[in-house]
C-alpha positions, -999 to 999 in steps of 0.1 A, spaced: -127 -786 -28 -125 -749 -21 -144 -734 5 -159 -707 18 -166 -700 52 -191 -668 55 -191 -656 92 -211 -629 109 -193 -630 139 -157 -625 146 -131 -650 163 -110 -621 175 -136 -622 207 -154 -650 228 -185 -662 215 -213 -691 221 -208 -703 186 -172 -699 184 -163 -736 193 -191 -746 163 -176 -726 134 -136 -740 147 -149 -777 149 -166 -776 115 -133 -760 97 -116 -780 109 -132 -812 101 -134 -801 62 -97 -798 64 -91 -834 79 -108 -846 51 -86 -825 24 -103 -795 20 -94 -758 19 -113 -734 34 -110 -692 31 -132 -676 61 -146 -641 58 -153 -628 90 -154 -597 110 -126 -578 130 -144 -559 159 -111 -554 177 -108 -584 201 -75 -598 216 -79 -635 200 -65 -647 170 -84 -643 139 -75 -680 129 -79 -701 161 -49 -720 172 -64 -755 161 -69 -746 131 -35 -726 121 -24 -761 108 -45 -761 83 -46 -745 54 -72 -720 64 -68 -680 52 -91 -652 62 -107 -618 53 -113 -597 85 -138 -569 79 -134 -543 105 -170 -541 120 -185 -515 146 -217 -533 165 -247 -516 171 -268 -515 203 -281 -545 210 -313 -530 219 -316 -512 188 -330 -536 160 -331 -513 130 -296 -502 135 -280 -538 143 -303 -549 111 -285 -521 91 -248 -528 101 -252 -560 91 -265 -551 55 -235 -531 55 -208 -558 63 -227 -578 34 -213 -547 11 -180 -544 23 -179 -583 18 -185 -588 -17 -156 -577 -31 -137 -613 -12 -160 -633 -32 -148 -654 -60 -160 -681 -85 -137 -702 -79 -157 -714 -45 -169 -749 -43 -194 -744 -18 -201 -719 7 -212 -722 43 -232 -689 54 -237 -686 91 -265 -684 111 -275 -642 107 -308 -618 102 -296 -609 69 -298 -643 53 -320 -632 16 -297 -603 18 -263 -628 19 -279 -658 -2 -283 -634 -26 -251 -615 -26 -230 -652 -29 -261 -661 -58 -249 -633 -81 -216 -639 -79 -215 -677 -77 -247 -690 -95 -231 -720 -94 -216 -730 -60 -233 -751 -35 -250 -728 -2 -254 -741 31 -273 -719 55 -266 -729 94 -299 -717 113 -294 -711 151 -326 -691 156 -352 -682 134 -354 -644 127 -377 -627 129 -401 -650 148 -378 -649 175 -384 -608 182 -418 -618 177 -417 -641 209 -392 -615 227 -419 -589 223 -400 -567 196 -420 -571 166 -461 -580 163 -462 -607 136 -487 -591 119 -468 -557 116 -454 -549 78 -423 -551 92 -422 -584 100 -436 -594 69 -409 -579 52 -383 -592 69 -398 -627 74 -397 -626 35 -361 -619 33 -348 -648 54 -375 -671 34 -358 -661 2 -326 -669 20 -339 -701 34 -353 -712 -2 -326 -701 -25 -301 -722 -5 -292 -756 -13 -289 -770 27 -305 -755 56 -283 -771 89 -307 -759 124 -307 -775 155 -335 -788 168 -368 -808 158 -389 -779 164 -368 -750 146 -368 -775 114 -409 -774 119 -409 -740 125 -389 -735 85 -415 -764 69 -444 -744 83 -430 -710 68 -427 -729 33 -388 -738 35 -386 -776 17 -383 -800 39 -356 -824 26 -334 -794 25 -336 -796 62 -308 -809 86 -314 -809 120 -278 -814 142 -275 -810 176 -248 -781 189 -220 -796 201 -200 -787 235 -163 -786 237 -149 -821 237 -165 -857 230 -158 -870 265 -179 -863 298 -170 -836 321 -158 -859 346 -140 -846 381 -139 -817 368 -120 -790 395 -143 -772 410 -119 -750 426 -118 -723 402 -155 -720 412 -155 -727 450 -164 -691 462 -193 -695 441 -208 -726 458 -213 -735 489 -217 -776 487 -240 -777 522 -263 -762 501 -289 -779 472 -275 -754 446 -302 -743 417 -280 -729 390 -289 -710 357 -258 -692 334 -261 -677 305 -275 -647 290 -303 -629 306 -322 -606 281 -356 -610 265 -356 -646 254 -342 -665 285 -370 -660 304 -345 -655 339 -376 -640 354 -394 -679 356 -362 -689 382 -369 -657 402 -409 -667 406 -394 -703 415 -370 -689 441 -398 -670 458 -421 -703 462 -389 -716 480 -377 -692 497 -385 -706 533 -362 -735 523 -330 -724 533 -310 -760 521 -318 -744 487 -297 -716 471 -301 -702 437 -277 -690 412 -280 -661 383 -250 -665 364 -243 -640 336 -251 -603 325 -278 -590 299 -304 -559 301 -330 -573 325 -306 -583 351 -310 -550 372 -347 -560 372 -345 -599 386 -322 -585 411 -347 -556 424 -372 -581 417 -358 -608 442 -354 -577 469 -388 -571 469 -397 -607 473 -373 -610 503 -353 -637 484 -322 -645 505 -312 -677 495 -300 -664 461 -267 -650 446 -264 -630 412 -233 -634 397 -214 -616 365 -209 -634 335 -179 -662 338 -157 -670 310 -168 -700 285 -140 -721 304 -153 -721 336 -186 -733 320 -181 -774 323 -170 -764 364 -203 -743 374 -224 -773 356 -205 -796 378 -210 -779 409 -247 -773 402 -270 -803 417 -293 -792 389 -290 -767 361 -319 -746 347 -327 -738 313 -359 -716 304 -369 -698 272 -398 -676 271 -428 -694 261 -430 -704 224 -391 -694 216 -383 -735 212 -399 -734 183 -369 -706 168 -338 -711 189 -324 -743 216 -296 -729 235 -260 -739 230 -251 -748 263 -275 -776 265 -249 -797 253 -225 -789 278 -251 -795 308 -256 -829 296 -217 -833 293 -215 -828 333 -241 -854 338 -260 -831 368 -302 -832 357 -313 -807 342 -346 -790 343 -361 -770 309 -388 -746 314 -392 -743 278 -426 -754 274 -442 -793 270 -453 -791 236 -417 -789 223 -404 -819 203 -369 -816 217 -383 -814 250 -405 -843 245 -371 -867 231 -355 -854 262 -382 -860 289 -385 -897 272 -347 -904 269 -332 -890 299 -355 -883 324 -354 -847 332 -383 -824 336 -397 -801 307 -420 -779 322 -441 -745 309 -424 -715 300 -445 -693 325 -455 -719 351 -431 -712 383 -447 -739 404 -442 -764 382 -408 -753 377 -406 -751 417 -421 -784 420 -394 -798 395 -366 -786 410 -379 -800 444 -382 -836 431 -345 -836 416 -340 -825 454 -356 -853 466 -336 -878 445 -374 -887 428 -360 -880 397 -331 -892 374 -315 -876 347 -296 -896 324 -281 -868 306 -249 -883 297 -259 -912 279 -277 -883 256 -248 -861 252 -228 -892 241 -254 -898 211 -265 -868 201 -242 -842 210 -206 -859 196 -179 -828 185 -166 -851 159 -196 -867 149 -221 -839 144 -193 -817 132 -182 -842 109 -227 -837 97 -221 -807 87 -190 -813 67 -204 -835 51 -237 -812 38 -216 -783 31 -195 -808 7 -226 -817 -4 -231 -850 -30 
């Protein structure tokens, strides 16, 4: 089969989902197929095919793309509409199927590969569930026009494909509840960046970071309006007489400036803020964490899980989620591994979390998840298999 690959990022730089889209190219090609990737060229030093996949028989289209401010909705909603336009001209009936990534666009691009091939098979990966997810950020009220509007957009993108691929229990929820077909509905877990454990893994590359006489509380990742950083700072404060216990703020975003005054004025000294580290030092500063935290502001579960849950459970440390305890994926994880889910805006309960990992009262049997739920090869090989379709 021939197929098409429709990305709305670029490889050419570093991404979260940049080991997803590589792993699922490359399992269509073990299994014979061709695949063509449109994708966009912001000007980044990496390759626009990935070295793993150069020995394959994988072409591209790079679209030279400017990015908007990321604080600017309308105008990152608009570029987006316009790299739809400057794609359509790389479309062709002689596609198979085509695999549309995860984007706020989605009517817009169902439509677009509709119109030119009525016939070919769509599958439409959802990572987060636009625009529900400004809703929850604060950006948009949900009963403004203008969410309306563009929550009918990615419907009509959501019901005119043939597969919908998201990632957890409570995003597919979240699309049956907003009138998407069920049985359309694949939930796969995201994948990390091997099928074996992280197992003594060198820390060295990360040793000024951590200090091992210390019980070290890490989170890393983005900080912005949906991670809800601000939960680990009102954790931090309720322990901030217990100097065995240092916290970590790993990463950059546009509320970081804020935590940082914000743990000032609470005299939190038992804390470190530190830039954003490159994606291969990721599986090193979840190893050297005694626990990792992941929170989302309260209700995102339901329209995003984030992507480096997988790799958390691949370094076997617990892990704590202060995503909130109605959450379906929380509820499977709680039951199967052990570690605490807790409420999105509840910083004693996260505090008191953290403190029973401390006190060994709690065990996290994150690795035995990872292994089988979060497989490269075998969730990969998932979606390979619903973008070939029957």
């Amino acid at each position: 089969m021939k197929i098409l690959f429709w990305m709305f990022i670029g490889f050419d730089k570093q991404a979260t989902s940049e080991h997803l889209l590589s792993a699922a190219i490359e399992q269509l090609c073990i299994v014979g197929h061709s695949v063509h990737i449109i994708q966009k060229n912001t000007g980044g030093p990496q390759p626009l095919i990935p070295e793993k996949l150069s020995k394959y028989s994988v072409t591209t289209d790079a679209i030279p793309f400017q990015a908007a401010d990321k604080g600017n909705l309308i105008a990152r909603y608009l570029t987006e509409l316009k790299y739809i336009k400057s794609c359509k001209k790389y479309f062709s009936s002689d596609y198979d199927a085509v695999f549309i990534q995860s984007t706020t666009v989605a009517g817009f691009a169902v439509r677009a590969v509709r119109k030119k091939m009525p016939k070919t098979k769509i599958t439409f990966n959802v990572q987060d569930i636009f625009p529900y997810n400004a809703v929850f950020g604060g950006k948009l009220k949900k009963e403004s026009l203008v969410f309306k509007v563009l929550a009918a957009v990615q419907r009509y993108g959501c019901n005119h494909a043939d597969h919908i691929i998201t990632i957890s229990e409570d995003m597919k929820d979240t699309l049956v509840a907003d009138g998407v077909e069920a049985s359309k509905v694949e939930v796969v877990y995201n994948w990390s960046y091997q099928d074996e454990l992280y197992e003594n893994v060198d820390l060295m590359p990360v040793s000024h970071m951590f200090n091992q006489n210390f019980f070290n509380v890490v989170y890393a990742g983005n900080i912005g309006v949906m991670q809800n950083v601000d939960i680990l700072i009102e954790a931090a404060k309720l322990m901030k007489d217990d100097k065995s216990v240092w916290f970590h703020i790993i990463g950059n975003g546009v509320y970081k400036e804020k935590l940082e005054a914000k743990a000032r004025k609470y005299g939190i000294t038992n804390i470190s803020f530190w830039p954003m580290q490159p994606p291969e030092l990721a599986p090193a500063i979840y190893s050297a964490a005694d626990v990792n935290v992941i929170p989302l502001v309260k209700d995102v579960f339901r329209t995003a899980l984030p992507s480096k849950t997988a790799t958390c459970f691949a370094c076997g440390k617990p892990v704590v989620f202060a995503i909130g305890k109605e959450s379906k994926f929380g509820q499977k994880v709680m039951n199967e591994t052990g570690c605490p889910v807790v409420e999105s805006d509840d910083a004693k309960e996260l505090a008191d979390a953290i403190k029973a990992v401390k006190q060994g009262k709690v065990e996290c049997k994150t690795a035995e998840f990872f292994k089988k739920n979060m497989s490269i090869s075998a969730n990969s090989r998932k979606y390979a298999e619903i973008i070939i379709g029957d």
